[in-house]
ZAMARGU-4260 file (C-alpha; in steps of 0.2 Angstrom, whole numbers, plus 5000, padded with zeros to 4 digits):
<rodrens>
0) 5560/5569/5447 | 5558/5568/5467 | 5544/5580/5467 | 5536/5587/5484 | 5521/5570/5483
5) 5536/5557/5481 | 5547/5565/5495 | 5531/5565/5507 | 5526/5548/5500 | 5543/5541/5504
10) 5543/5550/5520 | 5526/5543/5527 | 5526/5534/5543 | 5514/5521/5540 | 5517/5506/5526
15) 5505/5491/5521 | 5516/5480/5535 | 5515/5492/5545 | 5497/5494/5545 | 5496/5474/5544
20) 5506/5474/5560 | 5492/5482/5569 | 5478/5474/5560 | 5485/5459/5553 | 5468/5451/5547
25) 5464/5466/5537 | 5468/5462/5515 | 5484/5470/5508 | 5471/5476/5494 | 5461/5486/5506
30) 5477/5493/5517 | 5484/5498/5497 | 5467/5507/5494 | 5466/5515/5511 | 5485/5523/5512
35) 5487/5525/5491 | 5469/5526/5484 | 5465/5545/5487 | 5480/5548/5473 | 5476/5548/5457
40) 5487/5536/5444 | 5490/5539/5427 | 5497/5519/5421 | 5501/5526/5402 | 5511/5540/5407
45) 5526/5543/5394 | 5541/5546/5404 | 5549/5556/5386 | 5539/5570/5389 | 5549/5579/5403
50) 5564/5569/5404 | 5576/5577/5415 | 5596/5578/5413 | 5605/5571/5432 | 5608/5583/5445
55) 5615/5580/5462 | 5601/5590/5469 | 5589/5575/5463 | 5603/5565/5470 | 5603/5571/5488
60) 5583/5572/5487 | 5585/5552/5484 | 5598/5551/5496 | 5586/5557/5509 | 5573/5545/5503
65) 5581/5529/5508 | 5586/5520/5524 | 5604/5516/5518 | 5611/5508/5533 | 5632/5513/5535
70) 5637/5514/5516 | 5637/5529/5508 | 5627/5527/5491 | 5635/5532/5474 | 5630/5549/5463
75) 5626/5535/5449 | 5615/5522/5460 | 5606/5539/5468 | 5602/5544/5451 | 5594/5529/5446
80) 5585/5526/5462 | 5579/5546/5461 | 5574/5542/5441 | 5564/5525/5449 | 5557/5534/5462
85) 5551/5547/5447 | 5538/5535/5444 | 5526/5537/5462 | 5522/5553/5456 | 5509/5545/5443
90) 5506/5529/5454 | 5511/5528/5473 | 5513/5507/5471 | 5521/5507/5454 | 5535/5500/5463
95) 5523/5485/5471 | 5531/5491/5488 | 5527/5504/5501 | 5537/5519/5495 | 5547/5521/5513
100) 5552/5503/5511 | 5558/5507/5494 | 5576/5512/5495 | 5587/5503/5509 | 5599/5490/5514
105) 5606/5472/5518 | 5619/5461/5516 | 5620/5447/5502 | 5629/5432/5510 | 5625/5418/5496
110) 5623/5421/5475 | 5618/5406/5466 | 5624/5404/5448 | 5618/5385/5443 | 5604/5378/5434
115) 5586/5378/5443 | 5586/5361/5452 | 5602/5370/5464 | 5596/5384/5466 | 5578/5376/5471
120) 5592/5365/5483 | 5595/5382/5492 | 5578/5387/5494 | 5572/5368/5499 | 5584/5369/5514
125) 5579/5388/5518 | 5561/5380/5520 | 5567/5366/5532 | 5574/5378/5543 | 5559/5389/5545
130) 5553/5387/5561 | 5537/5400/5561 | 5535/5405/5543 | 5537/5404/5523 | 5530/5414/5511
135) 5536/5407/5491 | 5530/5417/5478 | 5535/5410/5458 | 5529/5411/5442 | 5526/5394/5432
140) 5524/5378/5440 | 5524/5361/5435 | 5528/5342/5441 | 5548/5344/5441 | 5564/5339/5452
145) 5562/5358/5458 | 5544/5353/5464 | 5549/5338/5472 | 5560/5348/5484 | 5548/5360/5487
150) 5536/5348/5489 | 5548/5336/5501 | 5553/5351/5509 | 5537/5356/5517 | 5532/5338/5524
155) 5549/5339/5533 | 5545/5356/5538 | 5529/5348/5544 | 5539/5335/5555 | 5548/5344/5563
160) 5535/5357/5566 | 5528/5342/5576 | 5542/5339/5584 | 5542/5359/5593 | 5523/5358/5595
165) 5520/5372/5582 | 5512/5377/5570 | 5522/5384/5554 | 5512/5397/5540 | 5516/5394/5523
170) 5508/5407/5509 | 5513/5399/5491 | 5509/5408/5475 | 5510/5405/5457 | 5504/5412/5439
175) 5490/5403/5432 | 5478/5410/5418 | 5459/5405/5420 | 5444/5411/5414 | 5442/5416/5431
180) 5454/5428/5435 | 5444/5439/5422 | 5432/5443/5437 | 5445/5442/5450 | 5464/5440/5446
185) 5470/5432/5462 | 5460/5415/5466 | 5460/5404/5482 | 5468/5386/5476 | 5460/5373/5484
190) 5470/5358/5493 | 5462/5345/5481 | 5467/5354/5467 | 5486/5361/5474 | 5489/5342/5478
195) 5485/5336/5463 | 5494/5331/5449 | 5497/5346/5440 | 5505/5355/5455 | 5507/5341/5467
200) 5509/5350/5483 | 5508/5339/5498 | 5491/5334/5504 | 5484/5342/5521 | 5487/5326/5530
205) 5504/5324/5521 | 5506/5341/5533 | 5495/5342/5548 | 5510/5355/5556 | 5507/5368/5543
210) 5495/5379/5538 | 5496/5380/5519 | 5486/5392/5509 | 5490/5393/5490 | 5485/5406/5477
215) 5485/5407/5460 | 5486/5424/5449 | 5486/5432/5432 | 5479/5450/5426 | 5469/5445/5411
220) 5475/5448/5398 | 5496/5449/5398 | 5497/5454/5416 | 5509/5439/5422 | 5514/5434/5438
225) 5534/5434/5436 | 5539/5440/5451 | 5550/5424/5460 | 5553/5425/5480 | 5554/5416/5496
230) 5555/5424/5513 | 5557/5413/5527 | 5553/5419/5546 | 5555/5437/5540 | 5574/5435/5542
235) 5579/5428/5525 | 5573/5428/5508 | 5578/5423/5491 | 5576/5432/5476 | 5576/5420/5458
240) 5578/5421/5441 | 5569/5403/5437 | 5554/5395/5436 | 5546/5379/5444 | 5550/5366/5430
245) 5562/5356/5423 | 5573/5364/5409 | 5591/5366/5403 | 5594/5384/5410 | 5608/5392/5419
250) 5597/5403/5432 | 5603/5415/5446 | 5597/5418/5464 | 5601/5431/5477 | 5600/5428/5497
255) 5598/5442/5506 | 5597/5448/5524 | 5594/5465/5535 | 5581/5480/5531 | 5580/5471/5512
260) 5567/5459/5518 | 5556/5471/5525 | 5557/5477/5508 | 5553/5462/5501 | 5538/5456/5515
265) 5531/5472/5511 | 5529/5467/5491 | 5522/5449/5495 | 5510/5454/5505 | 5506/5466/5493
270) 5505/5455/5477 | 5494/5443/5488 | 5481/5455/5489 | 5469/5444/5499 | 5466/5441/5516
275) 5478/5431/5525 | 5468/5415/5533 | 5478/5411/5544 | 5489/5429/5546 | 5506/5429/5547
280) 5517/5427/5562 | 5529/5440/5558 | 5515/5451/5554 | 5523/5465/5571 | 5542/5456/5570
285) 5550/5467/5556 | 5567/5460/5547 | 5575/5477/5554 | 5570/5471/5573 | 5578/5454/5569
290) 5563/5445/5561 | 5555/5433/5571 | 5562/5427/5588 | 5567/5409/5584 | 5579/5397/5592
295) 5589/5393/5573 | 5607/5394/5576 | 5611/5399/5559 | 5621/5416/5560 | 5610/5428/5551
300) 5615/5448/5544 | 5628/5456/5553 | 5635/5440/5561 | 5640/5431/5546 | 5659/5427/5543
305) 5668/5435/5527 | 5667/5428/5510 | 5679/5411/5506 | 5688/5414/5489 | 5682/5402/5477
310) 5697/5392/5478 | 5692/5387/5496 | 5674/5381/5490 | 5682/5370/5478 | 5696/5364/5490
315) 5681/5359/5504 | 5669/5352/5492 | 5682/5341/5486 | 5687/5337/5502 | 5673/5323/5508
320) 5662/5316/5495 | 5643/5320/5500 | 5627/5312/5492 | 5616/5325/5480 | 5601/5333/5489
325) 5589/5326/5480 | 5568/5325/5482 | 5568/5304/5484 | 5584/5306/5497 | 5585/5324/5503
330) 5599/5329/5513 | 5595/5344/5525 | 5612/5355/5528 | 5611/5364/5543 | 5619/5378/5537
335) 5625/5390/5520 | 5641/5384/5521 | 5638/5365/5524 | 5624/5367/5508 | 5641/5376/5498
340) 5651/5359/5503 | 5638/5348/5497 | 5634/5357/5480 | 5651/5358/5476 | 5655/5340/5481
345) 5642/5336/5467 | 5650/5345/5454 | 5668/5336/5458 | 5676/5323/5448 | 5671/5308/5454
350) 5683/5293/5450 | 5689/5288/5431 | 5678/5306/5429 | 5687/5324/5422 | 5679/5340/5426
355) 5671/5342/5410 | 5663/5326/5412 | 5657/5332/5431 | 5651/5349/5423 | 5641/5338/5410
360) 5634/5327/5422 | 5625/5341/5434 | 5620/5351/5417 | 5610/5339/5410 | 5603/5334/5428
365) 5586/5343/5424 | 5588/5343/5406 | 5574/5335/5395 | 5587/5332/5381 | 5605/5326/5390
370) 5619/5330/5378 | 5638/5325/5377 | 5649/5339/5382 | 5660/5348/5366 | 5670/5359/5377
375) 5688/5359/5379 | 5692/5350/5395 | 5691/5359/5411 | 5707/5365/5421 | 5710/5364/5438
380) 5705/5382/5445 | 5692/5385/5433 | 5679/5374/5439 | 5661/5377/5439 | 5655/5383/5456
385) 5638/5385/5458 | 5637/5393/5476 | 5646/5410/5480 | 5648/5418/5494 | 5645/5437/5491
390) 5644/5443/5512 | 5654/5459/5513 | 5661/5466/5530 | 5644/5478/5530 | 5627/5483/5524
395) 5628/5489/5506 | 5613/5501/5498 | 5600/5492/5491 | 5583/5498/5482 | 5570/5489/5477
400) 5566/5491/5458 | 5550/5481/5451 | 5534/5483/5442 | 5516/5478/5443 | 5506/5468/5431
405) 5498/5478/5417 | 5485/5467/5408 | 5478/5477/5393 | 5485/5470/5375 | 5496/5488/5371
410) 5514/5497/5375 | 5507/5509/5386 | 5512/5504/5405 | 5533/5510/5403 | 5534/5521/5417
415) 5539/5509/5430 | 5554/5508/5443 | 5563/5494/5435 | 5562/5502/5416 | 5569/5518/5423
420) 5582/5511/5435 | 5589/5502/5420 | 5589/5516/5408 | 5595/5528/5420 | 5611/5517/5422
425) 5612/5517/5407 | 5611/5532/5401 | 5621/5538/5416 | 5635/5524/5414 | 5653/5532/5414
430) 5662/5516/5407 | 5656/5501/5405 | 5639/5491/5404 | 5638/5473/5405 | 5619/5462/5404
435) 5615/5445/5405 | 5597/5441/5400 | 5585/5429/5392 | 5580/5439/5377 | 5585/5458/5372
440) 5572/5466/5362 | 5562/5480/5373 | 5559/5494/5362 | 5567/5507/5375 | 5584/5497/5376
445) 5588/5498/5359 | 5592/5516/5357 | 5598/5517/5374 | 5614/5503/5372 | 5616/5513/5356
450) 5615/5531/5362 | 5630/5524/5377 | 5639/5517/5364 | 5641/5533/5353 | 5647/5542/5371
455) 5661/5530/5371 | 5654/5518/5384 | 5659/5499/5382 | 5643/5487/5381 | 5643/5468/5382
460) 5627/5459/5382 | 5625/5439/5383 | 5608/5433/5376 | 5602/5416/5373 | 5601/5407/5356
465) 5583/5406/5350 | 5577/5410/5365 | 5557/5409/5366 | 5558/5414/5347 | 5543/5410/5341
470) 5535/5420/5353 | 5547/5436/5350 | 5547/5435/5330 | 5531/5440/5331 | 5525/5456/5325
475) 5526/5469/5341 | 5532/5460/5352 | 5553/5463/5349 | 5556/5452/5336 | 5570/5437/5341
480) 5588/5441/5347 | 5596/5440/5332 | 5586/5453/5323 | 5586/5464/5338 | 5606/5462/5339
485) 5606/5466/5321 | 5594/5483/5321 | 5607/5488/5336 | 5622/5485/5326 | 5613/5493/5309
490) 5611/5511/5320 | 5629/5512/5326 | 5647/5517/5316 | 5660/5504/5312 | 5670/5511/5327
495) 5654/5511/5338 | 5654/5493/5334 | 5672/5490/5342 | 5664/5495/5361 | 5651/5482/5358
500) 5653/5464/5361 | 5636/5453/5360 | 5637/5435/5362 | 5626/5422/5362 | 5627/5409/5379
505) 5636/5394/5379 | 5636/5380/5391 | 5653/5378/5402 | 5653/5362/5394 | 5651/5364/5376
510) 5660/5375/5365 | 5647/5383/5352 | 5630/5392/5356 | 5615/5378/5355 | 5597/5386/5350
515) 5583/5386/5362 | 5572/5375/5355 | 5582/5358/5356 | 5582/5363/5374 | 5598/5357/5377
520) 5609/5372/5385 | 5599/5388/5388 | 5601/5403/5399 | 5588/5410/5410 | 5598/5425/5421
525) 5593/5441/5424 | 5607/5452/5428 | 5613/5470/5422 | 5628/5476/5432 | 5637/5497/5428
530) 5652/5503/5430 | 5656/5488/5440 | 5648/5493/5455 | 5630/5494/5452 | 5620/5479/5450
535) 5603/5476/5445 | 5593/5457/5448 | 5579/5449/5449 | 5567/5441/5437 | 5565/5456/5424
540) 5571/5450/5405 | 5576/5464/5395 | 5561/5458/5382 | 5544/5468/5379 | 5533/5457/5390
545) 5544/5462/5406 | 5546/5480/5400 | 5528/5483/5399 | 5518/5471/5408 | 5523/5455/5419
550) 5523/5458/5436 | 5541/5459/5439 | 5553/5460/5455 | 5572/5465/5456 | 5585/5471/5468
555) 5599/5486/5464 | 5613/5487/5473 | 5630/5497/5475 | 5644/5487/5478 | 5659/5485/5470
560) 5663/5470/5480 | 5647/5460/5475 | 5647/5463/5456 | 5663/5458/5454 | 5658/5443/5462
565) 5645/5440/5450 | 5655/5443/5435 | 5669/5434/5439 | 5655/5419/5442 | 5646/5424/5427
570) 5664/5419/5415 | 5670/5405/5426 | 5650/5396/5426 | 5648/5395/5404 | 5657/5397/5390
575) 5648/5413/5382 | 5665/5425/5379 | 5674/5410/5375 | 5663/5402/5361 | 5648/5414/5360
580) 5655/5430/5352 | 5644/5436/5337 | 5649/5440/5320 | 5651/5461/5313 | 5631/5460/5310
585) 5625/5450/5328 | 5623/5435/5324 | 5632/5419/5327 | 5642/5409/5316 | 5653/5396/5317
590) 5673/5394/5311 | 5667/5391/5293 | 5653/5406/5293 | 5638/5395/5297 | 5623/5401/5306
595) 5617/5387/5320 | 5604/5377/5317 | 5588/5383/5321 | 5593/5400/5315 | 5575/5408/5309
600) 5584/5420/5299 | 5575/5440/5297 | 5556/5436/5291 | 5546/5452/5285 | 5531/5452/5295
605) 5520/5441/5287 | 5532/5428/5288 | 5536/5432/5306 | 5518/5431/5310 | 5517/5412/5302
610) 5531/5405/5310 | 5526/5414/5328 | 5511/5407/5328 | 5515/5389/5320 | 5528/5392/5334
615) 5516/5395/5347 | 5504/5382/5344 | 5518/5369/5342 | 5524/5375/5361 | 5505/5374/5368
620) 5505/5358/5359 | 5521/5350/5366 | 5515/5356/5383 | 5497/5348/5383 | 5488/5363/5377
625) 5477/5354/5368
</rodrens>
């Protein structure tokens, strides 16, 4: 409900940039408790209690609570923006963003639907052509090829820094668990520890142009930094699915420009909390006023040519043959569309080569385990293409739907924007739901799918094979996708079960689901699009650790345009409807009725709590735990 505290909070004239923009070396903490401290915050309300039917009167309250640029919002995106917005009312910064900056609006003009190491490609190059700023905010990070970039990415930032004669600021920030962050979750990282080689960032004299600060952060005790960002220059900023590592996963990543990165700067400097030593540049240039005033020749927002169809991709990346960007021979693109060029030129056929065996070769780039490809052979017109253009002629509405970190070891911290933006879609939805995610288990989702599915509403979902199962199967935390696909289908009818498809991802180039745990072909996408127009992604999985306690951040929008973008690029980039489809009771099964191996079946508890844990320690074990 937009009660009278919401409307004024959303109203206010002053923000934590805003008040950063005055007094830029005062901490983001501070500024939080000086504008939001007086209210008090109830972090275990129960959303149930009062739940309230839609109405367009909430819808017009919401309406009025966002800056939402020339396109007129839709009744079912107001309602789940007024439903997020819901959640101030208990705690002002449940969203992690300064309520005015909460609902507004942008443009999209680059999706990435690719495994880590290209999407890390984009963001490497949006580093290189920072010329005052960059602010990169992820979750884990390790020694990887999407380190690497980052890594050679900022000592050429650094170079040519000293080429201008400027100085650039970079803030980085990832999630690290110490016993530390018990007194004080956010600690200062220092450079011989951040060069080093478990993170091996570039030494201070590898960059004498830039001024580096790194933090690390965790909320003892399941309070996880997940939120994965970049801002660069207060102009651009990337919004990511994956993490800093090398793996097998598809991932996804937004670019976005406009009033959206305000949004965005706003959250970062809130989740950095500290001080910023230096501050930023763009501490009094806001994204809305053009960002920082910098001689980059790279359109940016309004000035952006229209989306090329995919065809057109294809046709130029196959044009010239252009070397990979890689960290040991980068190759700088001066542009999106040069960087669309050289992706796609790596995933064409080179000679005596067929596109499956091209698709093969760039999937198991990062991959610890590379596999032969089993899929059927690749046609022309359908190949893989990682980098999309989602630009449309104007702004569309966008909102902000995240949450904090909650650290305590209970269920309690639900009533957040990004749990009720995505129940309110789907409880609202009027024909369709699709979702692409990691693991489906949350408590909350269950009922929900099931109660859209008994009002007639057609729901597809794609999950991953095994996905992090031994964590999941054990007791409270959502058990594994299989047993959560087969409580769903247990609560439905036999005609219930004909709107609902649940498939199980497959890689473009193989042609059956592969378990997680031979980390061969895995998917990490975040994605819930309804009614083919709103969208919903970020880095929040539809598991019960994002649902109740990782820090999380995500981006809803309303556009027809873009979601059909993404779909069309979610079929065309894997095999999941072709090869993935689950039998009647949700789980997967080959042509002869077999389950896939590394299946762990539907344990009672005490089993699941042996496996989880011979699980777990076997992970932390692989990993160098101990």
């Amino acid at each position: 409900m937009v009660t009278k505290k919401v409307y004024e909070l959303c109203h206010a004239t002053e923000t934590v940039s805003s008040v950063l923009a005055k007094d830029p070396t005062a901490a983001p903490g501070d500024v939080i408790k000086k504008l939001y401290g007086g209210h008090k915050k109830d972090l275990t309300y129960d959303p149930e209690k009062n739940r309230r039917p839609p109405s367009a009167k909430e819808q017009e309250l919401a309406f009025q609570c966002g800056n939402w640029g020339p396109t007129q919002p839709s009744p079912l995106f107001l309602q789940a923006y007024a439903d997020a917005l819901s959640c101030l009312e208990e705690n002002p910064m449940s969203g992690l963003v300064s309520p005015p900056l909460m609902g507004t609006h942008g443009t999209m003009p680059l999706t990435v639907i690719a495994p880590l190491a290209d999407i890390i490609r984009h963001v490497s190059n949006m580093i290189v052509r920072a010329e005052r700023e960059v602010f990169f905010i992820t979750c884990s990070w390790s020694p990887s090829i999407a380190q690497r970039l980052i890594k050679a990415a900022l000592i050429e930032l650094s170079r040519r820094a000293g080429v201008r004669g400027q100085k650039v600021v970079v803030k980085m920030m990832f999630d690290k668990a110490t016993p530390a962050n018990a007194i004080n979750a956010h600690q200062v990282v220092k450079p011989e520890v951040y060069s080093g080689q478990k993170i091996q960032l570039p030494k201070p004299e590898e960059i004498p142009h830039l001024d580096l600060e790194v933090i690390s952060f965790h909320e003892i005790v399941l309070g996880t930094l997940h939120a994965k960002f970049c801002i660069v220059d207060r102009k651009t900023a990337a919004v990511m699915s994956n993490n800093m590592e090398d793996n097998d996963n598809l991932e996804m990543m937004t670019h976005v420009e406009g009033p959206i990165v305000d949004s965005l700067y706003d959250t970062a400097l809130t989740t950095w909390n500290n001080h910023l030593n230096p501050p930023l540049p763009s501490h009094d240039a806001p994204a809305i006023q053009g960002g920082l005033p910098t001689s980059n020749q790279e359109p940016h927002y309004l000035d952006r040519s229209p989306s090329p169809e995919p065809q057109e991709i294809v046709a130029e990346g196959e044009a010239v043959r252009l070397p990979p960007h890689m960290p040991e021979d980068p190759h700088w693109d001066v542009d999106i569309q040069d960087e669309m060029a050289r992706i796609q030129s790596c995933y064409s056929a080179k000679k005596n080569e067929s596109h499956l065996q091209a698709i093969n070769r760039e999937l198991n780039l990062a991959s610890k385990t590379k596999i032969p490809p089993t899929g059927p052979e690749i046609a022309e017109g359908d190949e893989m293409i990682p980098y999309i253009s989602t630009m449309t002629p104007t702004p569309v509405p966008m909102a902000l739907v995240s949450r904090p970190p909650y650290g305590p070891i209970c269920a309690n911290n639900v009533f957040v924007p990004q749990n009720e933006a995505w129940l309110s879609c789907i409880r609202n939805a009027e024909r369709n739901i699709f979702i692409q995610t990691p693991d489906l288990n949350a408590a909350p989702l269950i009922p929900a799918l099931a109660a859209a599915l008994k009002r007639g509403i057609q729901v597809t979902y794609y999950v991953c094979f095994g996905y992090n199962d031994a964590g999941e199967i054990i007791p409270g935390q959502g058990g594994t996708n299989d047993q959560a696909a087969q409580e769903l289908v247990r609560s439905i009818t036999a005609e219930e079960r004909e709107r609902l498809s649940i498939c199980y991802y497959v890689g473009k180039d193989q042609d059956h689901p592969i378990h997680q745990s031979f980390k061969e072909r895995s998917c990490h996408i975040k994605l819930l699009i309804v009614d083919d127009h709103v969208g919903i992604q970020g880095s929040g999985n539809q598991d019960t650790q994002s649902w109740y306690h990782s820090q999380e951040i995500n981006i809803m929008l309303d556009s027809a345009e873009i979601c059909r973008k993404w779909r069309e690029t979610i079929e065309r980039n894997q095999n999941t409807a072709k090869f993935g489809v689950a039998s009647q009771d949700g789980v997967w099964r080959d042509k002869d009725g077999n389950v896939g191996p590394g299946y762990m079946g539907d344990p009672g508890k005490v089993e699941s709590l042996f496996k989880g844990v011979t699980g777990m320690l076997k992970k932390m074990k692989d990993k160098g735990g101990f």
